[in-house]
Jmol script that loads the backbone (N, CA, C; Angstrom):
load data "model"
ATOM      1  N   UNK A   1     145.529  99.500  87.399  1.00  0.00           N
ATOM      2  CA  UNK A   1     144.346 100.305  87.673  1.00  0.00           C
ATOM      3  C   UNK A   1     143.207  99.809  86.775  1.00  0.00           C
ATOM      4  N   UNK A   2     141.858  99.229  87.245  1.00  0.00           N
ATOM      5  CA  UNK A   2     141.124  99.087  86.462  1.00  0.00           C
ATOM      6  C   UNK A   2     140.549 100.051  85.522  1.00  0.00           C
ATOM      7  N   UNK A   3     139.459  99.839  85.025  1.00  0.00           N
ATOM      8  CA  UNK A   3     138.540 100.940  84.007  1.00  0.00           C
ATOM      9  C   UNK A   3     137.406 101.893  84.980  1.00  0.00           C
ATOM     10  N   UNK A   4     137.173 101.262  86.141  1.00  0.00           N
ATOM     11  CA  UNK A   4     137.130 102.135  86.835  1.00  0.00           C
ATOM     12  C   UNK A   4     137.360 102.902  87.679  1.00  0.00           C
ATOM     13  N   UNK A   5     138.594 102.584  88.404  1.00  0.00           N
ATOM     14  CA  UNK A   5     139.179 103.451  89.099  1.00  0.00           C
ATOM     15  C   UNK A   5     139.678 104.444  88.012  1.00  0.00           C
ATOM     16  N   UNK A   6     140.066 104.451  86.615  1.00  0.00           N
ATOM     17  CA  UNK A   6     140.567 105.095  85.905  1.00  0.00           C
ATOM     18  C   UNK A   6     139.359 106.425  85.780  1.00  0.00           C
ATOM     19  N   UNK A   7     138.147 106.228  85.424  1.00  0.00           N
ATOM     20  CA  UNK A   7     137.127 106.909  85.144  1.00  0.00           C
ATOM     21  C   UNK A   7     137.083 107.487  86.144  1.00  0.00           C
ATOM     22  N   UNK A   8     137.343 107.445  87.209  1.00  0.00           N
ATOM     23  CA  UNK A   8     137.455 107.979  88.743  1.00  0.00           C
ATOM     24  C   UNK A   8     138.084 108.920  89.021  1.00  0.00           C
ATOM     25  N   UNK A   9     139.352 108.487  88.602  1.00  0.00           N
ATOM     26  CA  UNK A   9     140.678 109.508  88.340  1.00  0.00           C
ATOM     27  C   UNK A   9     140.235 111.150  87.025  1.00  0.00           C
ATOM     28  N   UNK A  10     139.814 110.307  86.411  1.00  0.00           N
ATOM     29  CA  UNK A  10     139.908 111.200  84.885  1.00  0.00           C
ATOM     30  C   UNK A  10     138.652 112.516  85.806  1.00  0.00           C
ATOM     31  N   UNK A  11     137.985 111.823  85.890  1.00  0.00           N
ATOM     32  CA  UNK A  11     136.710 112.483  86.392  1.00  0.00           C
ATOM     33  C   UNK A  11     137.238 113.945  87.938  1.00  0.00           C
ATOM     34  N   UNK A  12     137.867 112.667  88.758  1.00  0.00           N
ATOM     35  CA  UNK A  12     138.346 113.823  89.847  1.00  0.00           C
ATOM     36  C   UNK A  12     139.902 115.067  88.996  1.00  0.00           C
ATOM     37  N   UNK A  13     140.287 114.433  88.177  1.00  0.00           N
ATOM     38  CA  UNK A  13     141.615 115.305  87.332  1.00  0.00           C
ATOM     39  C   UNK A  13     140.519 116.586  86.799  1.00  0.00           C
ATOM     40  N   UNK A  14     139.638 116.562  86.556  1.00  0.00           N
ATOM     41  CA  UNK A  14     138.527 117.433  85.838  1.00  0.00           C
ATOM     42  C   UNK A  14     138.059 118.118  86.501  1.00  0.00           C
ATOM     43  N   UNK A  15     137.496 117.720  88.032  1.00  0.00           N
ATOM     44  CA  UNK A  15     136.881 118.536  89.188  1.00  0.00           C
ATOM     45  C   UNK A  15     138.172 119.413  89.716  1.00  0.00           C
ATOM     46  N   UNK A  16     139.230 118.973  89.573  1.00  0.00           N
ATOM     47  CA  UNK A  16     140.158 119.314  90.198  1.00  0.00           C
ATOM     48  C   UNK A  16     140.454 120.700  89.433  1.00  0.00           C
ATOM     49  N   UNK A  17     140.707 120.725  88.379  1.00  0.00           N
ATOM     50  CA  UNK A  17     140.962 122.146  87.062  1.00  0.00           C
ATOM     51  C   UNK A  17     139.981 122.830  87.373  1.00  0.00           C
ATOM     52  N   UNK A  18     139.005 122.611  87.531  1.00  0.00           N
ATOM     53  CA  UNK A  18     137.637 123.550  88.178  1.00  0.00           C
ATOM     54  C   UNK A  18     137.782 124.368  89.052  1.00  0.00           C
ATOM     55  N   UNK A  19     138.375 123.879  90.146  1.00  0.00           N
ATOM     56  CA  UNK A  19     139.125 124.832  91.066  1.00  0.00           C
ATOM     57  C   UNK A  19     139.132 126.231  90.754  1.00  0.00           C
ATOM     58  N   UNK A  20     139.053 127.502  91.864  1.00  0.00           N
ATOM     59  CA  UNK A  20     139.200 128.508  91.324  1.00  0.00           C
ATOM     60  C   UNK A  20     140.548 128.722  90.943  1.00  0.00           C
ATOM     61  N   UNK A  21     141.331 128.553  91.738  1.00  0.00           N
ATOM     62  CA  UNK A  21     142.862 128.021  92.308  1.00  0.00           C
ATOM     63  C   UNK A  21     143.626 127.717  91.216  1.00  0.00           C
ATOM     64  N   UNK A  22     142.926 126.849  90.338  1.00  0.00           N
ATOM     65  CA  UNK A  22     143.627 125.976  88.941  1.00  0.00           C
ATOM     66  C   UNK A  22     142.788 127.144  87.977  1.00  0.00           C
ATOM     67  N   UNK A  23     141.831 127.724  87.775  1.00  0.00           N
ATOM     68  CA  UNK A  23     141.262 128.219  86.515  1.00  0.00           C
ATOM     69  C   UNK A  23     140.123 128.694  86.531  1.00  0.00           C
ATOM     70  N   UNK A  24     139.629 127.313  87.224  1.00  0.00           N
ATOM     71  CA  UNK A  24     138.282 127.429  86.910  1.00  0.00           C
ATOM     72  C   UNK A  24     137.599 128.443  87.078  1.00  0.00           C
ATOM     73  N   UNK A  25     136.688 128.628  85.928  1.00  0.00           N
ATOM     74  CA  UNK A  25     135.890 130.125  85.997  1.00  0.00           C
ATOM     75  C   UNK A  25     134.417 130.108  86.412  1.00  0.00           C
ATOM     76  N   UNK A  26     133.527 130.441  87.624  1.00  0.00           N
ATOM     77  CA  UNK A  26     132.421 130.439  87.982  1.00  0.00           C
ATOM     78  C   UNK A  26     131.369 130.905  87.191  1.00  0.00           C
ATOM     79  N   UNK A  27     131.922 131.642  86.091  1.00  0.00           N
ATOM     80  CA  UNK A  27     130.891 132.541  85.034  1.00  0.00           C
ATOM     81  C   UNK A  27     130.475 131.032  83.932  1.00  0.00           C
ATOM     82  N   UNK A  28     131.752 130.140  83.986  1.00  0.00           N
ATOM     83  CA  UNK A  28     131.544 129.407  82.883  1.00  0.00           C
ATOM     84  C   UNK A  28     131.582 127.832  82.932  1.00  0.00           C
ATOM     85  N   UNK A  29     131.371 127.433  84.335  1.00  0.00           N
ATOM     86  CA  UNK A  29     131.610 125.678  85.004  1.00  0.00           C
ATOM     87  C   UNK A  29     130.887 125.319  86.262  1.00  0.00           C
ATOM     88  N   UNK A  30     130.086 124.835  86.243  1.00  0.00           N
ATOM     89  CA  UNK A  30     128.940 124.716  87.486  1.00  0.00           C
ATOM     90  C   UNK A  30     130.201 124.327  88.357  1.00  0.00           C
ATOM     91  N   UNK A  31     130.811 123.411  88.483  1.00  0.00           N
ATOM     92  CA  UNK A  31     131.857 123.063  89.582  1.00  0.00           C
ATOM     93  C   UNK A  31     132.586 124.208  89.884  1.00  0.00           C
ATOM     94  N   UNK A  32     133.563 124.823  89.200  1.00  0.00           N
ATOM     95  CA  UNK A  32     133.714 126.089  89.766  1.00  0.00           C
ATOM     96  C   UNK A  32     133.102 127.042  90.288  1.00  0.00           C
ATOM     97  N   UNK A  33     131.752 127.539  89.893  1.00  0.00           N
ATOM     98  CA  UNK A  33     130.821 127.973  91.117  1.00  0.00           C
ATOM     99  C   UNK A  33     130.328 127.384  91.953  1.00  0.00           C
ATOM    100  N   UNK A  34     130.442 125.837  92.381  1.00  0.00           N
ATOM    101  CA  UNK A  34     130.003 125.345  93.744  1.00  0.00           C
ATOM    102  C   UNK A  34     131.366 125.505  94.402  1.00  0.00           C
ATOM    103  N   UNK A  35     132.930 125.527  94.010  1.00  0.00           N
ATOM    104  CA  UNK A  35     133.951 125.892  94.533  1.00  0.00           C
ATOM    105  C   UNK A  35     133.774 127.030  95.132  1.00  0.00           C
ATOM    106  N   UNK A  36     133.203 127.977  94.198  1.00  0.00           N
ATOM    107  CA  UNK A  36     133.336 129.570  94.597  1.00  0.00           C
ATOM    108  C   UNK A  36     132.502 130.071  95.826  1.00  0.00           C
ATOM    109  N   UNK A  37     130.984 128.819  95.893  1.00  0.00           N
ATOM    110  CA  UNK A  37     130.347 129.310  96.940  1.00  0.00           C
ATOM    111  C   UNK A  37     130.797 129.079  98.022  1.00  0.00           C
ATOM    112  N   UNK A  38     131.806 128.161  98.104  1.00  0.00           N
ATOM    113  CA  UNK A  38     132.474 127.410  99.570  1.00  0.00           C
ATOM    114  C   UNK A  38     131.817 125.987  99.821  1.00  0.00           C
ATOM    115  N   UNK A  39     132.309 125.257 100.924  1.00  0.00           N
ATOM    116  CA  UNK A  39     131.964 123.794 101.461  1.00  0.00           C
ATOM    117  C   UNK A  39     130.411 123.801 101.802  1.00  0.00           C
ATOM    118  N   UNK A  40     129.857 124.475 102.378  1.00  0.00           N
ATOM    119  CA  UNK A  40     128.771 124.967 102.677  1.00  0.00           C
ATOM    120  C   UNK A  40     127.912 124.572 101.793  1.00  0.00           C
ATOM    121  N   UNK A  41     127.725 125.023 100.640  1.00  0.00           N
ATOM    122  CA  UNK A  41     127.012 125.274  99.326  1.00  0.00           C
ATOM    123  C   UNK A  41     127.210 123.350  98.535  1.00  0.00           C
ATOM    124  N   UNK A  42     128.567 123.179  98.532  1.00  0.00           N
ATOM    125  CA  UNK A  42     129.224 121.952  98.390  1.00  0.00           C
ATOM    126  C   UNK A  42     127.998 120.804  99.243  1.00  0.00           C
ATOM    127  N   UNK A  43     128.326 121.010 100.603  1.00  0.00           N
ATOM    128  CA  UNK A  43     127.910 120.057 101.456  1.00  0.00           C
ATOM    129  C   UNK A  43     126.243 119.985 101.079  1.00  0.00           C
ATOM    130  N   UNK A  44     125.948 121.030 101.134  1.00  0.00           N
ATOM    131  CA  UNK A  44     124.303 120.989 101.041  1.00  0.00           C
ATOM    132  C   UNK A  44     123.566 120.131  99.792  1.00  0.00           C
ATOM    133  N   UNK A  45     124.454 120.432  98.529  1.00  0.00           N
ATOM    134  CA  UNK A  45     124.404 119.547  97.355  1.00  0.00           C
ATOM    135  C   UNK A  45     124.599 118.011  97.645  1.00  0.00           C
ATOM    136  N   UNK A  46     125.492 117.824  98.615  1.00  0.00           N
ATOM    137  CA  UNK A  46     125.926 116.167  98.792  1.00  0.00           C
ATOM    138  C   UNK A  46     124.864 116.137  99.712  1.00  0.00           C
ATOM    139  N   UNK A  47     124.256 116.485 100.416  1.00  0.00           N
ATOM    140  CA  UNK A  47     122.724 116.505 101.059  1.00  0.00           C
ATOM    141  C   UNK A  47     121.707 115.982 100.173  1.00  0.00           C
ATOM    142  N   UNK A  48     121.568 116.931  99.215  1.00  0.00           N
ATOM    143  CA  UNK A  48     120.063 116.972  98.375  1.00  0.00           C
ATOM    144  C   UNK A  48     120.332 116.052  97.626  1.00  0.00           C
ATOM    145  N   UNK A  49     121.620 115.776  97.241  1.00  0.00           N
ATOM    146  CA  UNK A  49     121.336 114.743  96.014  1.00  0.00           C
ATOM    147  C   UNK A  49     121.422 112.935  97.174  1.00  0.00           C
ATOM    148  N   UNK A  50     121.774 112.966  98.160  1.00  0.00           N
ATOM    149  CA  UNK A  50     121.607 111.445  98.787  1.00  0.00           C
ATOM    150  C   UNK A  50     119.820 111.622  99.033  1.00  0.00           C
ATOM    151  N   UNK A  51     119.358 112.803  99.344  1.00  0.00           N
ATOM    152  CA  UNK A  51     117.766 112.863  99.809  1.00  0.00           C
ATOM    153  C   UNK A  51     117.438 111.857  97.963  1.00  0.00           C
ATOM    154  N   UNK A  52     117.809 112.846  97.485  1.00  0.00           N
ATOM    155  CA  UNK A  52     117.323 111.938  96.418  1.00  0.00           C
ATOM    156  C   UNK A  52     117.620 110.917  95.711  1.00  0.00           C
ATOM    157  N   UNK A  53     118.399 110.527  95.882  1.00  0.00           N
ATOM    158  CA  UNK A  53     118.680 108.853  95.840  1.00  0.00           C
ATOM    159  C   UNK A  53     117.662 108.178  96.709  1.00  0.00           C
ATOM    160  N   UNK A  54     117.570 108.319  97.926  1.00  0.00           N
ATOM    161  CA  UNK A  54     116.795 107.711  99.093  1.00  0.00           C
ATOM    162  C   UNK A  54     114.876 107.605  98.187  1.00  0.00           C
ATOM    163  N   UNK A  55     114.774 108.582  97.865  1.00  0.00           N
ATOM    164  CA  UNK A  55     113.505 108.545  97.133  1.00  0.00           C
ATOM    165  C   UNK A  55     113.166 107.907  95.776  1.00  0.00           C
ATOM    166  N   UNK A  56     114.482 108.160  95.288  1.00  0.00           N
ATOM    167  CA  UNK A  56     114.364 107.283  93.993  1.00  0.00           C
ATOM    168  C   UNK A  56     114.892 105.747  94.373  1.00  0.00           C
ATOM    169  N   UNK A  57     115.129 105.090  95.739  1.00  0.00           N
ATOM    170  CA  UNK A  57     115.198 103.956  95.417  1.00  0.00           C
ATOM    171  C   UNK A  57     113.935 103.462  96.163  1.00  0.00           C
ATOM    172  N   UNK A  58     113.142 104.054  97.319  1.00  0.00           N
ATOM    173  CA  UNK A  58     111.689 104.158  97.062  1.00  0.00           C
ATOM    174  C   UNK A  58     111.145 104.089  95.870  1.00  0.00           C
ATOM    175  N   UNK A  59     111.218 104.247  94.926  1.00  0.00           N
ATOM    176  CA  UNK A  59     110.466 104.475  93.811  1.00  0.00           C
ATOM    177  C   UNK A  59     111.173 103.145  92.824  1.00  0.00           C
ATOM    178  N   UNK A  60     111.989 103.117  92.941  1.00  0.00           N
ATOM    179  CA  UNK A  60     112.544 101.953  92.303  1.00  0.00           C
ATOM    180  C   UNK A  60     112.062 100.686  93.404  1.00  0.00           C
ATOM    181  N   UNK A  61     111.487 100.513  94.778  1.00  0.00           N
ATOM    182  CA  UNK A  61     110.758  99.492  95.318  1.00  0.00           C
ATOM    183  C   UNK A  61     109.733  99.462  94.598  1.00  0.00           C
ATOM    184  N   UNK A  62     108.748 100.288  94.946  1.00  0.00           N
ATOM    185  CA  UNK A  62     107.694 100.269  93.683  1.00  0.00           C
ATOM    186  C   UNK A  62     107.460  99.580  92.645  1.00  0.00           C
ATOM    187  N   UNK A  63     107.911 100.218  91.444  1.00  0.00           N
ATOM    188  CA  UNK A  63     107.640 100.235  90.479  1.00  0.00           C
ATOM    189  C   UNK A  63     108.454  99.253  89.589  1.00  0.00           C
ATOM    190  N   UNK A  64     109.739  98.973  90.140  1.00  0.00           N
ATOM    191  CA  UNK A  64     110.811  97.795  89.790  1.00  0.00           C
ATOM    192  C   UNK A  64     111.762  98.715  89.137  1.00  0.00           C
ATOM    193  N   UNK A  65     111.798  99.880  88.456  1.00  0.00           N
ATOM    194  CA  UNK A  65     112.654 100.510  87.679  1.00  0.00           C
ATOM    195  C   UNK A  65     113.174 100.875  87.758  1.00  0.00           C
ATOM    196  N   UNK A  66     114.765 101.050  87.935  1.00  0.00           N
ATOM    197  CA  UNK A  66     116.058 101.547  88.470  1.00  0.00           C
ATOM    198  C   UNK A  66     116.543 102.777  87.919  1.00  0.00           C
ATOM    199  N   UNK A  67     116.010 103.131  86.779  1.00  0.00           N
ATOM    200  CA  UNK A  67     116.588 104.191  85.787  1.00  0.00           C
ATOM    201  C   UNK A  67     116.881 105.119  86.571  1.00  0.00           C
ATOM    202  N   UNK A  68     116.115 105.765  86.850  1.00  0.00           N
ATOM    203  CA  UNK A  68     115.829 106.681  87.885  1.00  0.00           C
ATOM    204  C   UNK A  68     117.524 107.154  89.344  1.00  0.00           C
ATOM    205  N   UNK A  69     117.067 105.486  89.796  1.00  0.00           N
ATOM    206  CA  UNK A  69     118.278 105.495  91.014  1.00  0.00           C
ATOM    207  C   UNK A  69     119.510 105.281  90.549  1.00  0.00           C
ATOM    208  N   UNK A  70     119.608 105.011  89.154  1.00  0.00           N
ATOM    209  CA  UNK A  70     120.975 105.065  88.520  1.00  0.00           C
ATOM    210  C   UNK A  70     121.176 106.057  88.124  1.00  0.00           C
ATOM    211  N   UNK A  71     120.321 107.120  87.622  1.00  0.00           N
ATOM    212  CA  UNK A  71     120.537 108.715  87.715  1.00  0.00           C
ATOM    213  C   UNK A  71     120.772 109.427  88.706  1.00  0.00           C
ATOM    214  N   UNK A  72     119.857 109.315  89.613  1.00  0.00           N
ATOM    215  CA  UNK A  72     120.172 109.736  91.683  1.00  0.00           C
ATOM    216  C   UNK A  72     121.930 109.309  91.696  1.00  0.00           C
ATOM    217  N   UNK A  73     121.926 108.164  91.714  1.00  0.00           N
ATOM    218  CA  UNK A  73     123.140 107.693  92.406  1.00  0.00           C
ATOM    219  C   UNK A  73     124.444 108.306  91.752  1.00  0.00           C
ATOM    220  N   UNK A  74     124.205 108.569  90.139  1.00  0.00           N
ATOM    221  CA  UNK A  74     125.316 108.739  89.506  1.00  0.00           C
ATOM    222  C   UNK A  74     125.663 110.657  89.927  1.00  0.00           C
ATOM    223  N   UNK A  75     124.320 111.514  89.932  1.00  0.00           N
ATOM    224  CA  UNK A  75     124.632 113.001  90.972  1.00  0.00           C
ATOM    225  C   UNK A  75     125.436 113.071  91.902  1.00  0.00           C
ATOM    226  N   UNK A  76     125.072 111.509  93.117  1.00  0.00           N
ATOM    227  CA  UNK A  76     125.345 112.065  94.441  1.00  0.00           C
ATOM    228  C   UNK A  76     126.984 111.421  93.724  1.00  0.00           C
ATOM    229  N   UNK A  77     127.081 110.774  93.567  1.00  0.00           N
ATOM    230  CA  UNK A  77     129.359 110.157  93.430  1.00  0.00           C
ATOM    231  C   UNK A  77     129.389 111.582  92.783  1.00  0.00           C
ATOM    232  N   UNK A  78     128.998 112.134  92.120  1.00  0.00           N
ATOM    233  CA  UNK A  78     129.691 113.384  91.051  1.00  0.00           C
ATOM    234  C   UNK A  78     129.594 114.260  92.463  1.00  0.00           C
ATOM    235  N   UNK A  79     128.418 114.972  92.874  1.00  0.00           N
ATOM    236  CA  UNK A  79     128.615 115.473  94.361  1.00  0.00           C
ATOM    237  C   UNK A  79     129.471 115.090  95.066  1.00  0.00           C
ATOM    238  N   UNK A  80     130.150 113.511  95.585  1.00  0.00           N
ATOM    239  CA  UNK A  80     130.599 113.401  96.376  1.00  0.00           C
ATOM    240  C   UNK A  80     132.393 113.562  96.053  1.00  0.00           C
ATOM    241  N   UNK A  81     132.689 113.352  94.651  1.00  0.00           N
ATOM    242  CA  UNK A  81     133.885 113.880  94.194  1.00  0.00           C
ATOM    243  C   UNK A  81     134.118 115.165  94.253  1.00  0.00           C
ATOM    244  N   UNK A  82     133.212 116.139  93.913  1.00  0.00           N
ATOM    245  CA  UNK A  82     133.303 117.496  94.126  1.00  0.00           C
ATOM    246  C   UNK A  82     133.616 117.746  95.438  1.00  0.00           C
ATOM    247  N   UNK A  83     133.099 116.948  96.447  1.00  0.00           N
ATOM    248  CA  UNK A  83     133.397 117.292  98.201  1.00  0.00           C
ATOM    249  C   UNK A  83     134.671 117.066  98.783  1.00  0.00           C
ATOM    250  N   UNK A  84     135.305 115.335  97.824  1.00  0.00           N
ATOM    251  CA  UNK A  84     136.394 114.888  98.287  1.00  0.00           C
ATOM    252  C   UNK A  84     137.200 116.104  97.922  1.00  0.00           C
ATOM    253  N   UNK A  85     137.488 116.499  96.543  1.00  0.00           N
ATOM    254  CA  UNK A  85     138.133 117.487  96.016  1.00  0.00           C
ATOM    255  C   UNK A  85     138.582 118.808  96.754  1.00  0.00           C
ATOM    256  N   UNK A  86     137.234 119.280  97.339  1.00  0.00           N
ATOM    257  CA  UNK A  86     137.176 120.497  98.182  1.00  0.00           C
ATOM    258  C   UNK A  86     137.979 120.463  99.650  1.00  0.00           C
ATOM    259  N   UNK A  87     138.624 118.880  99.825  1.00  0.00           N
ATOM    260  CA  UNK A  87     138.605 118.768 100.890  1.00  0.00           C
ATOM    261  C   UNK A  87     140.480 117.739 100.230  1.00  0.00           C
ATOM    262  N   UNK A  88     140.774 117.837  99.163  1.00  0.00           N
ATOM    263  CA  UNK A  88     142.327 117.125  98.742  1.00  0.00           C
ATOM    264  C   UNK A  88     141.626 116.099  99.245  1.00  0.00           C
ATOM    265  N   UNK A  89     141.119 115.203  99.086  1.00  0.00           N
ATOM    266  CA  UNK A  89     140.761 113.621  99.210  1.00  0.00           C
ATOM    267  C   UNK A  89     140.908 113.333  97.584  1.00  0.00           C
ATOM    268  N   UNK A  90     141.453 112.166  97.228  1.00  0.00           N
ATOM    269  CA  UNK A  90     141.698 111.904  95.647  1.00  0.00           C
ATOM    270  C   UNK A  90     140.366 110.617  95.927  1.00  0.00           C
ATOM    271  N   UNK A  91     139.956 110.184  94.964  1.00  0.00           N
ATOM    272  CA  UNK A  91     139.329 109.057  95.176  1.00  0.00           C
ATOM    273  C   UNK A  91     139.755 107.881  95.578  1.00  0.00           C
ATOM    274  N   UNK A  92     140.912 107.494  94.668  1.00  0.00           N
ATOM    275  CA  UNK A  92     141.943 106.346  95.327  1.00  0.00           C
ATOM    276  C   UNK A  92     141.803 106.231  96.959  1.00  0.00           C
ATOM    277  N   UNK A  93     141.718 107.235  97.476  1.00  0.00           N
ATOM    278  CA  UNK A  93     142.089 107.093  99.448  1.00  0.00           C
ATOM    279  C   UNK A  93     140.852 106.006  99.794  1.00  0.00           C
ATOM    280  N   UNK A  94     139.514 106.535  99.258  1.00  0.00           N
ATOM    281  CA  UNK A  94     138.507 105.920  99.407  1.00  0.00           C
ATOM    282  C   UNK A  94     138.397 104.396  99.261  1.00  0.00           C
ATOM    283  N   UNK A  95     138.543 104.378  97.797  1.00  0.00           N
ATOM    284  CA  UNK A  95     139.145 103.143  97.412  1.00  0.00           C
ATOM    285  C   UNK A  95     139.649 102.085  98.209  1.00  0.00           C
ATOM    286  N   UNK A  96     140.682 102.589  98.329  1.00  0.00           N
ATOM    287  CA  UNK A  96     141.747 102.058  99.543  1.00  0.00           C
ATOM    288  C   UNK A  96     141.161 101.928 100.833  1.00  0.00           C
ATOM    289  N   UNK A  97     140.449 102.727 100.949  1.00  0.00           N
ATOM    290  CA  UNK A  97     139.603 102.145 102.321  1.00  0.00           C
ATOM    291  C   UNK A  97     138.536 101.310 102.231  1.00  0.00           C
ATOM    292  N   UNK A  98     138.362 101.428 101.052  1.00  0.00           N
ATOM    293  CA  UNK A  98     137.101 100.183 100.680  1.00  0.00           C
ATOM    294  C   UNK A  98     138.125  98.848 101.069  1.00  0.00           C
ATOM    295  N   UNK A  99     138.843  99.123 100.411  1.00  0.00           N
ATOM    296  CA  UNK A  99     139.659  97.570 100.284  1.00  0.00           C
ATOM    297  C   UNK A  99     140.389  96.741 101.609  1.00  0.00           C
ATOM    298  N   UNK A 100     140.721  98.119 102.440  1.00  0.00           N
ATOM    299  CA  UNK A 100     140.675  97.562 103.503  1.00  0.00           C
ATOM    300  C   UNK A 100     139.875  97.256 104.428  1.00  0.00           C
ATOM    301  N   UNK A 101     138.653  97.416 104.101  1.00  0.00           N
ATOM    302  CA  UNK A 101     137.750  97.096 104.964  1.00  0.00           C
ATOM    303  C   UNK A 101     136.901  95.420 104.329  1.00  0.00           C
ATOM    304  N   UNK A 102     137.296  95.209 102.779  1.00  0.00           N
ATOM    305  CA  UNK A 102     136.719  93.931 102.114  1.00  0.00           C
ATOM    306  C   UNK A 102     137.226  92.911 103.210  1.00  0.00           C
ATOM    307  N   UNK A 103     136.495  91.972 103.338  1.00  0.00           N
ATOM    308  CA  UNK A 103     136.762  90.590 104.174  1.00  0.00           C
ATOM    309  C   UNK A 103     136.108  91.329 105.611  1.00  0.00           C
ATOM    310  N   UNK A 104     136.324  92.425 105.735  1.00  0.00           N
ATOM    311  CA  UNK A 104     135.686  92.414 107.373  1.00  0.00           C
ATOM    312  C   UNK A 104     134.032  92.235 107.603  1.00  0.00           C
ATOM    313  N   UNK A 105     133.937  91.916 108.219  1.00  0.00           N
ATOM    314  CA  UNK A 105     132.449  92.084 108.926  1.00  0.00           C
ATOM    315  C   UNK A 105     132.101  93.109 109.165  1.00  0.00           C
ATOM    316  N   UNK A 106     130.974  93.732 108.590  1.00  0.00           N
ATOM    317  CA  UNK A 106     130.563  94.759 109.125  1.00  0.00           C
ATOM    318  C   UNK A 106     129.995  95.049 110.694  1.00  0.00           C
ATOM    319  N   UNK A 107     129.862  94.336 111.147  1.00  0.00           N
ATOM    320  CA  UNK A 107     129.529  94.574 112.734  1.00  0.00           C
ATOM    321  C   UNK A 107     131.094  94.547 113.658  1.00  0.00           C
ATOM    322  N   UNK A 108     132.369  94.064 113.305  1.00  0.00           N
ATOM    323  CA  UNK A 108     133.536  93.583 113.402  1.00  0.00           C
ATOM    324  C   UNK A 108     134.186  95.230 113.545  1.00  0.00           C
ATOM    325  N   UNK A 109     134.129  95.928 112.027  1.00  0.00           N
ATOM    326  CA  UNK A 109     134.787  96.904 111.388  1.00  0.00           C
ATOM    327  C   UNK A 109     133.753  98.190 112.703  1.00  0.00           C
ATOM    328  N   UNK A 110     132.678  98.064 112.483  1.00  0.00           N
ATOM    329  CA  UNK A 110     131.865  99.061 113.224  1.00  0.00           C
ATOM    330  C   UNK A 110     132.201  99.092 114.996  1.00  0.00           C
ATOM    331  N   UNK A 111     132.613  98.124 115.554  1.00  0.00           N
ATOM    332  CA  UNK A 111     132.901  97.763 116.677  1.00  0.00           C
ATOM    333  C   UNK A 111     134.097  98.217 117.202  1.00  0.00           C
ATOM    334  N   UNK A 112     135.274  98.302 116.044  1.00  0.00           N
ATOM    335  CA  UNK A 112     136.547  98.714 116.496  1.00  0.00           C
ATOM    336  C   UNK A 112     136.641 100.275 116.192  1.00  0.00           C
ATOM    337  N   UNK A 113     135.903 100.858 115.869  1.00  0.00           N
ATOM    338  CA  UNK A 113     135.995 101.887 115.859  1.00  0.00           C
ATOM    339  C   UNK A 113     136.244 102.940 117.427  1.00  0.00           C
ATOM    340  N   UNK A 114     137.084 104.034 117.333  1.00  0.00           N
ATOM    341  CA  UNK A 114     136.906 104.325 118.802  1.00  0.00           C
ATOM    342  C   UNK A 114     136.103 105.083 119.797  1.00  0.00           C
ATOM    343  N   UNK A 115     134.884 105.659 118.517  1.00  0.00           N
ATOM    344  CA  UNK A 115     133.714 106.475 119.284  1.00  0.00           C
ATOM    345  C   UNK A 115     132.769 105.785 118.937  1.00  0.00           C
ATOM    346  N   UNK A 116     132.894 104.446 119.440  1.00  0.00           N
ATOM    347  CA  UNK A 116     131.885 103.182 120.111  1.00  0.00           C
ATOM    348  C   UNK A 116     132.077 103.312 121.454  1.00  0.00           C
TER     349      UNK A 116
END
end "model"
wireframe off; spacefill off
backbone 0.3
color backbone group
């Protein structure tokens, strides 16, 4: 396992205790109150934070400065672990689908799909 799939892991092991299910207390863990509000509340966050990525890498055309979209970007993965979570997706699955999709073509991979 590299150093980052590890950070991946450690990170989703953490979202995961958040849970109301496991502990987590909504009075005292932002993740446990986006648990508590439901997928809904969840989803809308993995919304707002890609809107803002999209703007901050506008802004990183601009101006040349990434800081910014490396902050955006690093919300929406924390959002998007919180979603996998809500939903038993570990990150690894992802992963793993990254990897099976390395070497393909993206027009190849998009083509075989079956609601083409």
């Amino acid at each position: 396992m590299t150093d980052d799939q590890i950070i991946l892991e450690r990170l989703s092991d953490l979202i995961e205790s958040r849970k109301p299910q496991n502990g987590g207390d909504p009075a005292t863990s932002y993740v446990a109150k986006l648990f508590a509000k439901g997928d809904d509340a969840i989803l809308k966050k993995v919304g707002e934070e890609a809107t803002e990525v999209v703007l901050a890498a506008k802004d990183a055309r601009v101006s040349g400065d990434a800081a910014d979209l490396i902050y955006e970007c690093a919300d929406l993965w924390f959002h998007s672990l919180v979603m996998l979570a809500n939903y038993n997706v570990r990150p690894q699955q992802v992963l793993d689908e990254l990897a099976r999709r390395e070497g393909l073509s993206g027009l190849v991979e998009k083509a075989s799909r079956s609601d083409n």
